[in-house]
N, C-alpha and C positions, 0 to 999 in steps of 0.2 A: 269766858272771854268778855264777853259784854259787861256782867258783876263785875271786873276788872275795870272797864272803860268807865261804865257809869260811877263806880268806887273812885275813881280815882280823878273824877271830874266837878267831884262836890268837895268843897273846901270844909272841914270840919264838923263831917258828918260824923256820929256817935247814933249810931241805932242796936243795939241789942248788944252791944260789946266792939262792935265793926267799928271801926274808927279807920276814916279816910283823910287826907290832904298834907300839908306840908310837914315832912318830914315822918309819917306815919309809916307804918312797916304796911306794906299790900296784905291784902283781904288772903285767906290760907284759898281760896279757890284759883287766885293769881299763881299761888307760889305753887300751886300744881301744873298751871298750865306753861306758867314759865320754863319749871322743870321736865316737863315729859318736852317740851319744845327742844330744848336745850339737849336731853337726854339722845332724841330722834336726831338733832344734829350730827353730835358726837356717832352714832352709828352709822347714820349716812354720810357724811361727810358732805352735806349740800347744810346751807344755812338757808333755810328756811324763810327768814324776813326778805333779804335779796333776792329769792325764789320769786314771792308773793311779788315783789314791787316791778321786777322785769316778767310778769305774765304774760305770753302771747293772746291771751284772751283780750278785746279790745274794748273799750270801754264803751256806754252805749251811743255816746256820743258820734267815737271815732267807727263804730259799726255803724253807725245810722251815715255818715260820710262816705265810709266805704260802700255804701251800697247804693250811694246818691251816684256815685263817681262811676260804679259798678253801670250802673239804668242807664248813665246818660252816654257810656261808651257801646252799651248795647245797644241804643237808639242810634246812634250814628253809624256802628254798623249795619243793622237794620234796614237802615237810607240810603247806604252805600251798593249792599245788595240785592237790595227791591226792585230797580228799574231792569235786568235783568233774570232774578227769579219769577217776575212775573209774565214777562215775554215766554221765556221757559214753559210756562204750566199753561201761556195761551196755545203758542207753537202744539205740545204735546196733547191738552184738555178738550181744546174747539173744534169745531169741525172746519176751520183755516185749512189744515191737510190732512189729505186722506192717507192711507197705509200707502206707505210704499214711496208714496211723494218726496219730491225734493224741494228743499227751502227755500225762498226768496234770496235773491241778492243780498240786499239788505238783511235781511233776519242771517244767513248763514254767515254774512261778515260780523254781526254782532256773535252771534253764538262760538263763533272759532275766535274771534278776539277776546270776549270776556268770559267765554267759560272753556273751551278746548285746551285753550293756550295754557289753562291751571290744573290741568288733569295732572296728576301722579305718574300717571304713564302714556304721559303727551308720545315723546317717538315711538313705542309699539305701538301706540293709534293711527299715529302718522307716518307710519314707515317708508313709504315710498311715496309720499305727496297725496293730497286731496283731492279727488274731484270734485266732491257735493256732498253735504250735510243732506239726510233725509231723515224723516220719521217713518216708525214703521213697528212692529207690534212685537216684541221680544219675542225671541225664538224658544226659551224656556220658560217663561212666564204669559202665554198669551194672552191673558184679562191685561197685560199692563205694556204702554206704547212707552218709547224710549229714543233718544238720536242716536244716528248713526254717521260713521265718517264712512261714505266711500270713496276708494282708493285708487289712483290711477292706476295701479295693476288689474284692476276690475274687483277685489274682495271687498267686502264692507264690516265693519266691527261696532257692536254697540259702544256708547262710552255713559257715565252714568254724570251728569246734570252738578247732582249733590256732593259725591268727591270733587268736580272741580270747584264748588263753592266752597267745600272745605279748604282744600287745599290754597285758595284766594284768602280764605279767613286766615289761615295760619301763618302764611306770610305778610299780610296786610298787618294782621294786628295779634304778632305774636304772644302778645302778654294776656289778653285774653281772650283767645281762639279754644282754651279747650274748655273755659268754661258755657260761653257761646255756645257751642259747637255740642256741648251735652245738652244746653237746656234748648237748642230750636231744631237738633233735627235728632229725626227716632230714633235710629241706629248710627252705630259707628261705623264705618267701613273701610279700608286700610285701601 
């Protein structure tokens, strides 16, 4: 293929018998490639040049765009939910509360506004109304603290921080919530 391009891009080339340019017959390495092209055609039934020219492969250009476009919506995501993943892992991380505790005013109206209210299974959490967000040490994992909603019936339920930020990501910024969503947090969780 290339003996083709480079043949057929020198005007009145004669080297060994090769003879290229106007009006000359293509170099016999052309007329194989033409042919088996041609040939592959005919059995596939795709034409092959129109293949090549609508690629989904993107060019480096248009890669290096897409992926400028890519960062700068993942930054804005990022920013969007920083001011509450970080309250999240103080709440859970610091010693602010101890096991068992219940949230501040403030902190439990942020945590049921911007991360409860995105859970997957907001009303089986909240089945009968809230009383108070508390921290407290999971009941099957104890190395790991977690929120919980207790309920004015008196039961309490864990609820998990990262599905409601997922499920915030998915709806905020559908179009790229699952790429997000594979590359900042560990596991998946339904």
């Amino acid at each position: 293929m290339a003996a083709c391009l480079l043949l057929s891009g020198i005007q009145g080339l004669n080297y060994q018998g090769i003879t290229g340019g106007i009006g000359a017959r293509p170099h016999p390495v052309c007329r194989s490639i033409a042919y088996w092209r041609q040939a592959e055609e005919k059995v596939s039934g795709v034409n092959m040049g129109s293949l090549r020219a609508n690629s989904p492969t993107p060019s480096p250009r248009e890669a290096t765009w897409d992926y400028r476009k890519w960062r700068n919506k993942e930054a804005e995501i990022l920013r969007d939910i920083e001011p509450i993943l970080l309250l999240t892992k103080h709440i859970l991380h610091s010693p602010r509360y101890m096991d068992g505790e219940r949230l501040t005013v403030e902190d439990e109206k942020a945590v049921a506004d911007n991360l409860l209210a995105y859970h997957p299974r907001f009303q089986d959490k909240v089945a009968c109304g809230i009383q108070s967000i508390m921290v407290d040490r999971h009941p099957q994992y104890q190395n790991s603290r977690c929120l919980f909603v207790v309920r004015t019936d008196g039961g309490w339920i864990d609820f998990s921080y990262q599905k409601c930020l997922r499920e915030y990501i998915r709806l905020k910024y559908p179009a790229h919530a699952q790429r997000f969503i594979r590359e900042h947090f560990k596991r998946e969780s339904s």
